[in-house]
TIDREN-592308 format. One record per residue (C-alpha): residue in one letter; residue number from 1; x, y, z. Coordinates in steps of 0.05 Angstrom, whole numbers, always signed. Layout:
<atoms>
+------+-----+--------+--------+--------+
! type ! seq !      X !      Y !      Z !
+------+-----+--------+--------+--------+
!    A ! NUM !      X !      Y !      Z !
...
+------+-----+--------+--------+--------+
</atoms>
This chain:
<atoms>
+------+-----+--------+--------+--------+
! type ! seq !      X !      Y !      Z !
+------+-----+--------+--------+--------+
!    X !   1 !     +0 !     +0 !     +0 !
!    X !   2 !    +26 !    +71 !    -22 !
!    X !   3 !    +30 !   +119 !    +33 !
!    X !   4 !    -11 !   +173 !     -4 !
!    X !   5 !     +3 !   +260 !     +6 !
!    X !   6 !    -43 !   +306 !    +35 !
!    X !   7 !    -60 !   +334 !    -28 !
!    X !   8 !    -64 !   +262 !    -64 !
!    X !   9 !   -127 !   +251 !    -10 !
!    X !  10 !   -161 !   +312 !     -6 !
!    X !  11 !   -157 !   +301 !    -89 !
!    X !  12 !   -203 !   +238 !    -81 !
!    X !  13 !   -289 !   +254 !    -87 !
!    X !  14 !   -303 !   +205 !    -33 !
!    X !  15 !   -267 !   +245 !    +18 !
!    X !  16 !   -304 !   +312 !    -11 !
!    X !  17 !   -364 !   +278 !     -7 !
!    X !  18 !   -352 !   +246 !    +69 !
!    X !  19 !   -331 !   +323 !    +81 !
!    X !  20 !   -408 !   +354 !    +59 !
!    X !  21 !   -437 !   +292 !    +99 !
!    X !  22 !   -413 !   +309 !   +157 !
!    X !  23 !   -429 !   +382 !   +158 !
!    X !  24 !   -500 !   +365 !   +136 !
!    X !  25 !   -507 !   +315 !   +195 !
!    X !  26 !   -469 !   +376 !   +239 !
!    X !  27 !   -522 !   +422 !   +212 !
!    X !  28 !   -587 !   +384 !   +220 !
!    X !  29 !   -566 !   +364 !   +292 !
!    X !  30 !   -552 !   +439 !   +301 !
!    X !  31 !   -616 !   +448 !   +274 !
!    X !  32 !   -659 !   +398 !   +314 !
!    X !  33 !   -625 !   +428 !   +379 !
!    X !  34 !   -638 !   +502 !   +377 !
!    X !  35 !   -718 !   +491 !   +351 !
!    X !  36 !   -722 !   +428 !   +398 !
!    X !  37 !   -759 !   +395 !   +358 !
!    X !  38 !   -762 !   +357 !   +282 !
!    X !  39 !   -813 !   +338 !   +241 !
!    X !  40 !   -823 !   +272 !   +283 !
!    X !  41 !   -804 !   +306 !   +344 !
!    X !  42 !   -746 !   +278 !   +395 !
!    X !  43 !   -737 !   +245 !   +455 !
!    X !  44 !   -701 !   +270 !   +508 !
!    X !  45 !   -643 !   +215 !   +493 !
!    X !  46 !   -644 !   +235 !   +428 !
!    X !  47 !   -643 !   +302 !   +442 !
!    X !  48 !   -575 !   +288 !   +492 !
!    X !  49 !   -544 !   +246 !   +432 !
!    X !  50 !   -549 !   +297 !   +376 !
!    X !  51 !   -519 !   +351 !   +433 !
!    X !  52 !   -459 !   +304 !   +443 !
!    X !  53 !   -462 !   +297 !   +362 !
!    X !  54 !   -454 !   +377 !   +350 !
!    X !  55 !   -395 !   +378 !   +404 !
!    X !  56 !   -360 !   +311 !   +378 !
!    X !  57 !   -363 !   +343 !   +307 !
!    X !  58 !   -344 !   +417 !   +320 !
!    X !  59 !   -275 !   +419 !   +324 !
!    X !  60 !   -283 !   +393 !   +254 !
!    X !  61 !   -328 !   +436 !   +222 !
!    X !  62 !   -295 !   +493 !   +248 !
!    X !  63 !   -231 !   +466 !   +215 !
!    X !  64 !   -269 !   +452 !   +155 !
!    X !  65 !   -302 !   +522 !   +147 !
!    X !  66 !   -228 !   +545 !   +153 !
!    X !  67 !   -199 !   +515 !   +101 !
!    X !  68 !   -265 !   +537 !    +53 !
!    X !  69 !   -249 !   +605 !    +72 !
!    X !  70 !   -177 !   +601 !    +58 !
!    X !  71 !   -190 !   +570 !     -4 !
!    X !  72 !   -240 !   +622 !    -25 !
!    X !  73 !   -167 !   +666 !     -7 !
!    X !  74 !   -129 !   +635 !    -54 !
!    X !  75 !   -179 !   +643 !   -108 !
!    X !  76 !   -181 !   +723 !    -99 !
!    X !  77 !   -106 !   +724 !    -92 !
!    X !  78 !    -91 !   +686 !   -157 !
!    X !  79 !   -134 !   +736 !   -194 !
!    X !  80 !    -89 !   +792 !   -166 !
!    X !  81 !    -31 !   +763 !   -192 !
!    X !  82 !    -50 !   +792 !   -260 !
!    X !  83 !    -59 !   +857 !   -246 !
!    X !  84 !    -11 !   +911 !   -282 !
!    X !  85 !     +7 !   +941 !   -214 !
!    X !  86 !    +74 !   +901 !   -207 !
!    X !  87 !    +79 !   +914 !   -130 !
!    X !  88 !    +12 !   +887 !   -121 !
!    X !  89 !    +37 !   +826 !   -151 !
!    X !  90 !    +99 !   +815 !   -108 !
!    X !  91 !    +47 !   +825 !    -50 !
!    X !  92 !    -11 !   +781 !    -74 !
!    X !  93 !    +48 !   +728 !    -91 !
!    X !  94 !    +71 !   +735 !    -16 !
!    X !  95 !     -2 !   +724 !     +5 !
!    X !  96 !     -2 !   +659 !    -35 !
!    X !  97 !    +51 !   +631 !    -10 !
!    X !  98 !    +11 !   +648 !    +58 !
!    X !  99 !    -48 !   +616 !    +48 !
!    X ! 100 !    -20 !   +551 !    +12 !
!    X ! 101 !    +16 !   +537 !    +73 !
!    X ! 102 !    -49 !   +550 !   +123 !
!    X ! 103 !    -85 !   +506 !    +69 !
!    X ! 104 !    -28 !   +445 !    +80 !
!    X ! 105 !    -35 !   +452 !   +165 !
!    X ! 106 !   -124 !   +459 !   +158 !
!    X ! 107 !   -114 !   +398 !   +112 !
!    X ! 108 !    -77 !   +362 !   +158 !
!    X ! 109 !   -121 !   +378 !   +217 !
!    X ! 110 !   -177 !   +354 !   +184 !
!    X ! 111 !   -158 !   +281 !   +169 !
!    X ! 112 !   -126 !   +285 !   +238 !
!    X ! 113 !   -201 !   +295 !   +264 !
!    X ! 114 !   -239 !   +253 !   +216 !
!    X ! 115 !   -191 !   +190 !   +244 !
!    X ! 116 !   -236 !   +159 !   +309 !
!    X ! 117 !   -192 !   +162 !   +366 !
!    X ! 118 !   -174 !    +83 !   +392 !
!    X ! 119 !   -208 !    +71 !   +458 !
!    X ! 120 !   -134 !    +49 !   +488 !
!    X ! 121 !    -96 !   +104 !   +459 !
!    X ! 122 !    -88 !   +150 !   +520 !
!    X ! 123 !    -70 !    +84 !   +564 !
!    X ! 124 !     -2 !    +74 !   +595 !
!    X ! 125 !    +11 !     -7 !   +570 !
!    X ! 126 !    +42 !    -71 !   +597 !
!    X ! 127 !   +104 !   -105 !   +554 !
!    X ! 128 !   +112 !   -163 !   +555 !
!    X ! 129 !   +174 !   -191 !   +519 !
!    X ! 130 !   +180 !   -279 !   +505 !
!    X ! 131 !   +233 !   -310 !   +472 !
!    X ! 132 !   +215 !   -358 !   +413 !
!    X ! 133 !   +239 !   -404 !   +368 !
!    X ! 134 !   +312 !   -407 !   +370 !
!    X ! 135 !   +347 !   -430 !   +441 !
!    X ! 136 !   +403 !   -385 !   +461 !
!    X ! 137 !   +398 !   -346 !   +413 !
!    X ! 138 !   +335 !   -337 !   +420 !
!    X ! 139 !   +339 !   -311 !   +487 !
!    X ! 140 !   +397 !   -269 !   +478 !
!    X ! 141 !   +357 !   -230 !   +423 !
!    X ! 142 !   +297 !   -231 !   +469 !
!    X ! 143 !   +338 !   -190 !   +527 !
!    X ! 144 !   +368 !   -138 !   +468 !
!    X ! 145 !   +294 !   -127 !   +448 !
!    X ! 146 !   +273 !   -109 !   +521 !
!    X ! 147 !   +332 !    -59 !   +533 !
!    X ! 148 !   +313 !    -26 !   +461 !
!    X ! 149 !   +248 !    -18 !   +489 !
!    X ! 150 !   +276 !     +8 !   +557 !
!    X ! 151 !   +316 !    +55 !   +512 !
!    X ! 152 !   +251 !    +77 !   +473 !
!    X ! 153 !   +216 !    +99 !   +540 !
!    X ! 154 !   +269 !   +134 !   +565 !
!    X ! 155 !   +282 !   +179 !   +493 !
!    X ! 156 !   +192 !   +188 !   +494 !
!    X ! 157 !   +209 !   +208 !   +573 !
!    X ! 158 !   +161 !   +147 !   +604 !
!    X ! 159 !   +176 !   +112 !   +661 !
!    X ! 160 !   +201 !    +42 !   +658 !
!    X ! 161 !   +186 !     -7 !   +714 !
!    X ! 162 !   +196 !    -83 !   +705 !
!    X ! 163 !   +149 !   -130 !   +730 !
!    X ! 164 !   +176 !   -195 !   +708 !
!    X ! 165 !   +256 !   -215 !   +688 !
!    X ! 166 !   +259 !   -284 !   +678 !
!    X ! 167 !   +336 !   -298 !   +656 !
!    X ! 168 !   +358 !   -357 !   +629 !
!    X ! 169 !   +431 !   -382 !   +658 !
!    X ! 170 !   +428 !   -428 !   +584 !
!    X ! 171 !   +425 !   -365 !   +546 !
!    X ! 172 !   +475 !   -332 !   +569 !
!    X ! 173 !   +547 !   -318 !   +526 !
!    X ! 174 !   +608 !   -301 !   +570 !
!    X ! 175 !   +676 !   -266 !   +545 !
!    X ! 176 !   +719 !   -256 !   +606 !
!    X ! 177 !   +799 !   -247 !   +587 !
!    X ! 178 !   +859 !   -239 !   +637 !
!    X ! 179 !   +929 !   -250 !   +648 !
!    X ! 180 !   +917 !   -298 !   +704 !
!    X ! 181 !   +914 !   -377 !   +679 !
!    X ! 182 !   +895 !   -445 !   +707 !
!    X ! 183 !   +832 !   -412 !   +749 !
!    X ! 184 !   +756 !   -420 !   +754 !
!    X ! 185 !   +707 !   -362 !   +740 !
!    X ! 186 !   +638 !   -374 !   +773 !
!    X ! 187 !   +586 !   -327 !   +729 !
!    X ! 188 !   +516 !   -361 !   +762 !
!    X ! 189 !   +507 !   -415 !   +809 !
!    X ! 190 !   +519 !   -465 !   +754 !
!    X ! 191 !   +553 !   -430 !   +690 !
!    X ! 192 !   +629 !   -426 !   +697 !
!    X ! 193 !   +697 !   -412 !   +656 !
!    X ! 194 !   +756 !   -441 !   +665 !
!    X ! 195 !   +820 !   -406 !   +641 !
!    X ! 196 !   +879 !   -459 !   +628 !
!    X ! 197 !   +955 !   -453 !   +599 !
!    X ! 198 !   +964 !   -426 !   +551 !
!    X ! 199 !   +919 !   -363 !   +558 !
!    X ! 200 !   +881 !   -370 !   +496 !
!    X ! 201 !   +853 !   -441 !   +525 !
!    X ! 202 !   +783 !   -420 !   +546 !
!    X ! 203 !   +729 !   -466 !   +571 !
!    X ! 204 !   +661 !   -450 !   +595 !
!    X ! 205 !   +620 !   -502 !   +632 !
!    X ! 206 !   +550 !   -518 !   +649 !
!    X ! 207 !   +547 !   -563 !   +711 !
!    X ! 208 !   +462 !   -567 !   +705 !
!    X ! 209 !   +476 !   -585 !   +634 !
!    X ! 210 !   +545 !   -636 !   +643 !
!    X ! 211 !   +590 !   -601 !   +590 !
!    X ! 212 !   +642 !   -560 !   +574 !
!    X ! 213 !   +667 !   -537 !   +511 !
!    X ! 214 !   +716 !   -480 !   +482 !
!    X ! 215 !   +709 !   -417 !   +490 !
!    X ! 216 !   +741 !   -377 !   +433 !
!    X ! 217 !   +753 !   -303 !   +451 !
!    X ! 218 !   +814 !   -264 !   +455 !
!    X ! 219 !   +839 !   -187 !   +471 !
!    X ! 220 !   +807 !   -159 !   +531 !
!    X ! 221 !   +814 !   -148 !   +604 !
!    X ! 222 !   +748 !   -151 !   +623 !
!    X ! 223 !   +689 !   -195 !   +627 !
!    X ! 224 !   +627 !   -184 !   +599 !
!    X ! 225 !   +555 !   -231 !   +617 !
!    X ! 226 !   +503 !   -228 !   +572 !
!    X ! 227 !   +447 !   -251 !   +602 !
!    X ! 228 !   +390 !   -284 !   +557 !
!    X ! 229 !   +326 !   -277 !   +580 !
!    X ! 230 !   +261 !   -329 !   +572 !
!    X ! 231 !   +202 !   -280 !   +592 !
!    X ! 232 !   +203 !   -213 !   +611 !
!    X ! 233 !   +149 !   -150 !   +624 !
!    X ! 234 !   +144 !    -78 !   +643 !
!    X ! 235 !    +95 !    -23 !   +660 !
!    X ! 236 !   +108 !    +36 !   +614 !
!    X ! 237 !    +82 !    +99 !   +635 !
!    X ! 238 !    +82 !   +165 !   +584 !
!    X ! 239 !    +43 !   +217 !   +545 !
!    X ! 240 !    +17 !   +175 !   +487 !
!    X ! 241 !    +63 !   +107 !   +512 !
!    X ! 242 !    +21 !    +58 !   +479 !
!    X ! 243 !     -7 !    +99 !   +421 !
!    X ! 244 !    +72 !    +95 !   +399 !
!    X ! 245 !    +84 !    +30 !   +425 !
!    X ! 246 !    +25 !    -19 !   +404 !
!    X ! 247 !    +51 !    -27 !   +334 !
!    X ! 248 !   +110 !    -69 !   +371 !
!    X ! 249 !    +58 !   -125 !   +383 !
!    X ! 250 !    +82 !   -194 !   +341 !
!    X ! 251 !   +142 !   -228 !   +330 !
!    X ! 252 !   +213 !   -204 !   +320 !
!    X ! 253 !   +262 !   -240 !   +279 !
!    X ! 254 !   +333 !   -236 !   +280 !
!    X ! 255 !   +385 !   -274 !   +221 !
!    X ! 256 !   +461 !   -264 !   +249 !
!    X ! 257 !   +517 !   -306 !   +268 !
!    X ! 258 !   +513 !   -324 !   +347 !
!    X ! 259 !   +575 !   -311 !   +376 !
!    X ! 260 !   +575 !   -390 !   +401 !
!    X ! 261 !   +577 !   -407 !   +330 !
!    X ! 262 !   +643 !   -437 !   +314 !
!    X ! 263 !   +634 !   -440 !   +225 !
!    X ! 264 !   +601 !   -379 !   +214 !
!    X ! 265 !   +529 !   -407 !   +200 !
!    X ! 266 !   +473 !   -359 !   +207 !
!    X ! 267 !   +423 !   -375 !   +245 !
!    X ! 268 !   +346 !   -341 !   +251 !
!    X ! 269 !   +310 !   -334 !   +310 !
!    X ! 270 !   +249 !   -302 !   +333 !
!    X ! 271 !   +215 !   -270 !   +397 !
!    X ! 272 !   +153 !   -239 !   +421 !
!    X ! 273 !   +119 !   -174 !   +437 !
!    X ! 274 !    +59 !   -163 !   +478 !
!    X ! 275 !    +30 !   -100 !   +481 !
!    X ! 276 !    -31 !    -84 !   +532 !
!    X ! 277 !    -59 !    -24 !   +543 !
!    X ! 278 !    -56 !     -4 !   +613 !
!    X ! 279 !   -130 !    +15 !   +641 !
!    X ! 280 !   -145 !    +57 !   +708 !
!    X ! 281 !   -172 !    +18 !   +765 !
!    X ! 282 !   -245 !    +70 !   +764 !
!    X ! 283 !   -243 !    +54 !   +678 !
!    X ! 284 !   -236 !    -22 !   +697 !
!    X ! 285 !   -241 !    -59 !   +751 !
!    X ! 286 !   -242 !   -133 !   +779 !
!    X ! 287 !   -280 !   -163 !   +835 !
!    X ! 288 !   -234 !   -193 !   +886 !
!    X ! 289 !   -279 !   -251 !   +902 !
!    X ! 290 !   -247 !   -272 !   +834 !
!    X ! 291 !   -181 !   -268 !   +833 !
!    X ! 292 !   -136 !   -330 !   +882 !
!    X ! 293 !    -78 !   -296 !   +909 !
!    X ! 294 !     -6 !   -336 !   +926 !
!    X ! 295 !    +54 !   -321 !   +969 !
!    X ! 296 !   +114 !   -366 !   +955 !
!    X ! 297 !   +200 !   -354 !   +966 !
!    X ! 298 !   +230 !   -318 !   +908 !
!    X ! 299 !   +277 !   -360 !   +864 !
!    X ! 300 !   +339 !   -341 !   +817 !
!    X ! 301 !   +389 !   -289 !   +836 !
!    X ! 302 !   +372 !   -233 !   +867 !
!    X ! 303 !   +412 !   -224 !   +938 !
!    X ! 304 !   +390 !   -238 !  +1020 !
!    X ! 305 !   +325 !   -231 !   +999 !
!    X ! 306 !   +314 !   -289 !   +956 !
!    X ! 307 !   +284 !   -360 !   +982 !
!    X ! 308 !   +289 !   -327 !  +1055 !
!    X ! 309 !   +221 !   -290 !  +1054 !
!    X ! 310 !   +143 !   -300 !  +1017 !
!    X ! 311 !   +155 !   -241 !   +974 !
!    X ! 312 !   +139 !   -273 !   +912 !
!    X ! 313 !    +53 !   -260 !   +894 !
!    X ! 314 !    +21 !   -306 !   +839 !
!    X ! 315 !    -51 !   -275 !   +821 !
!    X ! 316 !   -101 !   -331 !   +776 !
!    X ! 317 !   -156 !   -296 !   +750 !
!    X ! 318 !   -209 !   -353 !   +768 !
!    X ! 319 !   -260 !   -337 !   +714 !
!    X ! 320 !   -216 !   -345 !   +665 !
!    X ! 321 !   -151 !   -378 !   +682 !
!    X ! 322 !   -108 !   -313 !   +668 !
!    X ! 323 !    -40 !   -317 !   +717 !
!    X ! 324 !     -4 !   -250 !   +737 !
!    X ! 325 !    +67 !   -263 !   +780 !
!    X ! 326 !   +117 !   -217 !   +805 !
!    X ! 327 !   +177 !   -226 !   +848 !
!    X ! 328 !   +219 !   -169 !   +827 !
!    X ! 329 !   +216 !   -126 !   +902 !
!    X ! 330 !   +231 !   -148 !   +967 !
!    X ! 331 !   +167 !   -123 !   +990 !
!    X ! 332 !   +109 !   -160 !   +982 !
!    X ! 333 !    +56 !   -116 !   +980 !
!    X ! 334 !   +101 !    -74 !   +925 !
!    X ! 335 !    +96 !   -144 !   +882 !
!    X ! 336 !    +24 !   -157 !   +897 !
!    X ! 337 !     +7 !    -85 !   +857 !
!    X ! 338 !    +53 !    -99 !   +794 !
!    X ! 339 !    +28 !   -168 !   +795 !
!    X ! 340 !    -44 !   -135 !   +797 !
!    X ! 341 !    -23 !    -75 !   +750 !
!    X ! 342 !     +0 !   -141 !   +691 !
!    X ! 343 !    -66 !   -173 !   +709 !
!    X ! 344 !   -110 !   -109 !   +687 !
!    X ! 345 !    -74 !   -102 !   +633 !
!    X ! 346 !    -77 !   -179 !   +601 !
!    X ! 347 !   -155 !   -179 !   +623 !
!    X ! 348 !   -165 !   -122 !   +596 !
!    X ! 349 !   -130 !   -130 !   +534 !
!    X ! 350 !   -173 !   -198 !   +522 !
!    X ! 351 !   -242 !   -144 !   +521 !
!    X ! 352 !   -205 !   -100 !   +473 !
!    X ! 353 !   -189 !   -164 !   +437 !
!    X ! 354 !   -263 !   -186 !   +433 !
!    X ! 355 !   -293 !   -128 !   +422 !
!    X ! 356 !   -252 !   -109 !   +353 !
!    X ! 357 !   -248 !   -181 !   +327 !
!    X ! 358 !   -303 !   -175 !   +285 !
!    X ! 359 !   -281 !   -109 !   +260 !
!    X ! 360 !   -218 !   -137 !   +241 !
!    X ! 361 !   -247 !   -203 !   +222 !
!    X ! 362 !   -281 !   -164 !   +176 !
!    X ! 363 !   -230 !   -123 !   +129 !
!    X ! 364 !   -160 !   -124 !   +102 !
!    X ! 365 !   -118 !    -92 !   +152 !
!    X ! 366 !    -39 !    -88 !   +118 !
!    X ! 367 !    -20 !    -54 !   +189 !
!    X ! 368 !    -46 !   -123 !   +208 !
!    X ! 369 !    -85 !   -137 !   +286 !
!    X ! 370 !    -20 !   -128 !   +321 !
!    X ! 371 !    -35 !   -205 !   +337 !
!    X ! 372 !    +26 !   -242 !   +378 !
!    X ! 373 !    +35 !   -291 !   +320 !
!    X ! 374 !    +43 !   -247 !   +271 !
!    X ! 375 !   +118 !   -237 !   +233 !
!    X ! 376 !   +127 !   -158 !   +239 !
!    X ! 377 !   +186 !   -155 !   +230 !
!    X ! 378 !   +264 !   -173 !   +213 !
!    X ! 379 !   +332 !   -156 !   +237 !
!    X ! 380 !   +384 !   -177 !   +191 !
!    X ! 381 !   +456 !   -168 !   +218 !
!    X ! 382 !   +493 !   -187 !   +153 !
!    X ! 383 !   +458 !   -133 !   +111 !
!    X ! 384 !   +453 !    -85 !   +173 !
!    X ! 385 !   +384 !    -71 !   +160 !
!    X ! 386 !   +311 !    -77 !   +192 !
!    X ! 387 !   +256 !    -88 !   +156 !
!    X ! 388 !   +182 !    -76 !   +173 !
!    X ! 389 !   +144 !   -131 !   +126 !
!    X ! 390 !    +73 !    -94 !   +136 !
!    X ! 391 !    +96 !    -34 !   +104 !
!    X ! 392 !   +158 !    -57 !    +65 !
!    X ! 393 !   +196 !    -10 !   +104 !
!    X ! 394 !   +270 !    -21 !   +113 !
!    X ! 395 !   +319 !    +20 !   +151 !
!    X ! 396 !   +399 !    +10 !   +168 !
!    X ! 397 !   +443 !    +12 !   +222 !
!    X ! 398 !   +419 !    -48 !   +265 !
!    X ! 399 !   +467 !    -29 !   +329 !
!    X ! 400 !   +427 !    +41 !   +322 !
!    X ! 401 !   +365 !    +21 !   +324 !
!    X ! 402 !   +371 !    -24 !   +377 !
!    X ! 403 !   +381 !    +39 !   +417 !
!    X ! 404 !   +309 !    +48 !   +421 !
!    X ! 405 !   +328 !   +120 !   +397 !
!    X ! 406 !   +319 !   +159 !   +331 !
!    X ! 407 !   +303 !   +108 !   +278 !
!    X ! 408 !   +262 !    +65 !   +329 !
!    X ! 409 !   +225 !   +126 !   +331 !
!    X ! 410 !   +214 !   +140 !   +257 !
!    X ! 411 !   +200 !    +74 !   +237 !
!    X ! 412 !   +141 !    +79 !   +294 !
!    X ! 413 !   +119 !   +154 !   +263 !
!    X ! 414 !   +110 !   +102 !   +188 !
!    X ! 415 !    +71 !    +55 !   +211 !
!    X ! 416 !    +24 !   +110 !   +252 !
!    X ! 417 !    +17 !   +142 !   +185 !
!    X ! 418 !     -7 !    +85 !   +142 !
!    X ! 419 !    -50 !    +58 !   +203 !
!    X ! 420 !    -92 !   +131 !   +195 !
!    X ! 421 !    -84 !   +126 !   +124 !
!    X ! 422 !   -124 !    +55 !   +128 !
!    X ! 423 !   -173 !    +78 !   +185 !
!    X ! 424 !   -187 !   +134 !   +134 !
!    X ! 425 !   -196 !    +92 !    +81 !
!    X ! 426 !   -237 !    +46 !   +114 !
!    X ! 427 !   -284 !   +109 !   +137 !
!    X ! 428 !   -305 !   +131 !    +69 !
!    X ! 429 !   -319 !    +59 !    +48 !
!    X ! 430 !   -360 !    +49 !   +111 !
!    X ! 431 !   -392 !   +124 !    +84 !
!    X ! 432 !   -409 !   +111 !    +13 !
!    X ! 433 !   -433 !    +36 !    +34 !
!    X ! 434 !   -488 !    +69 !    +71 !
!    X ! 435 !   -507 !   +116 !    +17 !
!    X ! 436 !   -573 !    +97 !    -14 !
+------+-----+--------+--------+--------+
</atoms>
């Protein structure tokens, strides 16, 4: 789908027609309101809907009459521009260049208001992040795709506050160089190197898993621990957080080289994004009597804390099975309210979920239904380039992007554009369907 101009949609008849439909609806609500009373006569909860109506639509007909009257501007000006007085010219050609420009901003304001505001929109949201198909690799990718995202909040200014790390001691790659030989290097309670004669002799060892095998690094006098990570969430908190963020929603896949892999194959591997809009406890709320609440000893790393105290809190949504955890904070009452703050979320996001599915059942959506199965999107290393397969987009620099920073941000500002460009789209059809 071609990401059409301002001009290129005003240009279209369906859009000029939608335009006069609305300010004839405007009009005859207008109408009906200030007589109080049409020819079949109103009810009072008609009455109340066509006075919502008039203040829904007036923003819009205000912008609308606008643009008509700088139009009708234009018009004058241009037949100024051949008059014999030559400085009358240079100042109706000044004037032009005026009024084109107020045209181009009215323009955009107007498809700005014609596009229906997303109930979620003005939410804060809950990420979740899952590694997929792939192992270690898998998982390593999965932990760079939550610190992009970390990255992202903190360029749009949100807050950032994870509910869930679960790291994965199997997906982790280690590069840990030193003068010193013949000595053990603990990284987790089971994941090891060893550093033998001569120096360049590195092993790393799994004692859960029974092996060890070569480690082939060099240069260095640090070490470095990349963790992987199997499942991970956040609260994100912002002006307009998940407006920007929902079009992360699907899977992620990655085609590089893991740095375990000793000929150079590449290998592709995928993750998951989750994106749930974040509703306030008055805009929805859940009866206690239906949620089963669980205390039980944190595991993993995590210092003095962990399996000492019953900090961890597992919430089951009885009605429908839906599990919340969190054992990120020592306190318990602090993990009880993220664990209930990813429970709103995933319910709600299951309403949201049921209450569009026809509507998207329904059309062609190229943006797509921000589904968790779907492909979105792919990260090539070799080409240094990520590519959006919804809207064919492709950008370079894979090391910047990651960042969460600049090119993050205008591949988001894309795909916002062609999703109003469909909503549009699908407006007028809706609009000359119900023409007679």
């Amino acid at each position: 789908m071609k990401l059409l101009s301002v001009d290129e949609l005003f240009a279209k008849k369906s859009l000029q027609e939608h335009l006069q439909k609305v300010e004839k609806e405007y009009n005859e609500c207008l109408k009906a309101v200030t007589y109080s009373v049409t020819e079949d006569g109103c009810s009072e909860d008609e009455m109340k809907a066509k006075r919502t109506k008039i203040s829904l639509l007036a923003p819009l007909i205000q912008s609308i009459r606008e643009l008509d009257k700088k139009q009708k501007e234009i018009s004058e000006t241009e037949m100024l521009l051949k008059d014999d007085d030559a400085a009358l010219r240079e100042l109706a050609k000044l004037e032009r260049e005026s009024c084109f420009q107020d045209i181009q901003d009215l323009r955009q304001k107007v498809l700005e208001l014609l596009i229906p505001e997303e109930e979620a929109d003005m939410s804060d949201l809950v990420l979740e992040v899952t590694a997929g198909v792939g192992g270690q690799e898998a998982m390593l990718f999965t932990a760079e795709m939550f610190d992009m995202y970390e990255g992202f909040a903190q360029y749009h200014g949100w807050s950032f506050d994870v509910l869930e790390h679960m790291s994965s001691d199997l997906g982790q790659w280690v590069s840990y160089y030193s003068s010193r030989t013949n000595f053990k290097k603990t990284i987790s309670t089971h994941f090891y190197i060893l550093f033998l004669e001569p120096c360049s002799h590195i092993l790393y060892g799994d004692t859960e898993a029974g092996i060890i095998q070569p480690f082939n690094q060099s240069g260095g006098a640090d070490c470095t621990v990349s963790s992987g990570l199997r499942h991970a969430s956040a609260s994100i908190s912002g002006l307009q957080s998940y407006k920007k963020m929902k079009f992360e929603a699907g899977v992620h896949r990655v085609q590089r080289v893991p740095k375990t892999e000793k000929q150079g194959r590449m290998h592709t591997s995928t993750m998951t994004v989750a994106v749930l809009p974040q509703p306030t406890e008055i805009s929805f709320t859940i009866n206690s009597k239906d949620l089963k609440i669980e205390t039980k000893r944190a595991s993993g790393a995590g210092g003095q804390h962990v399996n000492t105290t019953d900090s961890a809190v597992r919430i089951v949504h009885l009605p429908t099975g839906v599990v919340a955890e969190c054992q990120q904070e020592r306190s318990q009452l602090k993990n009880r309210e993220k664990a209930m703050k990813a429970l709103r979320a995933k319910l709600y996001s299951m309403k949201l979920e049921e209450e569009t599915s026809k509507r998207y059942n329904q059309r062609k959506v190229q943006i797509g239904t921000r589904g968790r199965s779907e492909k979105i999107r792919t990260y090539n290393y070799a080409q240094d380039r990520i590519t959006d397969h919804r809207i064919s987009m492709t950008v370079h620099d894979v090391k910047s992007f990651l960042l969460g920073e600049d090119l993050l941000n205008e591949m988001n500002s894309s795909l916002q554009d062609f999703f109003n460009q469909e909503m549009l789209m699908e407006l007028l059809e809706e609009g000359s369907q119900e023409e007679p």
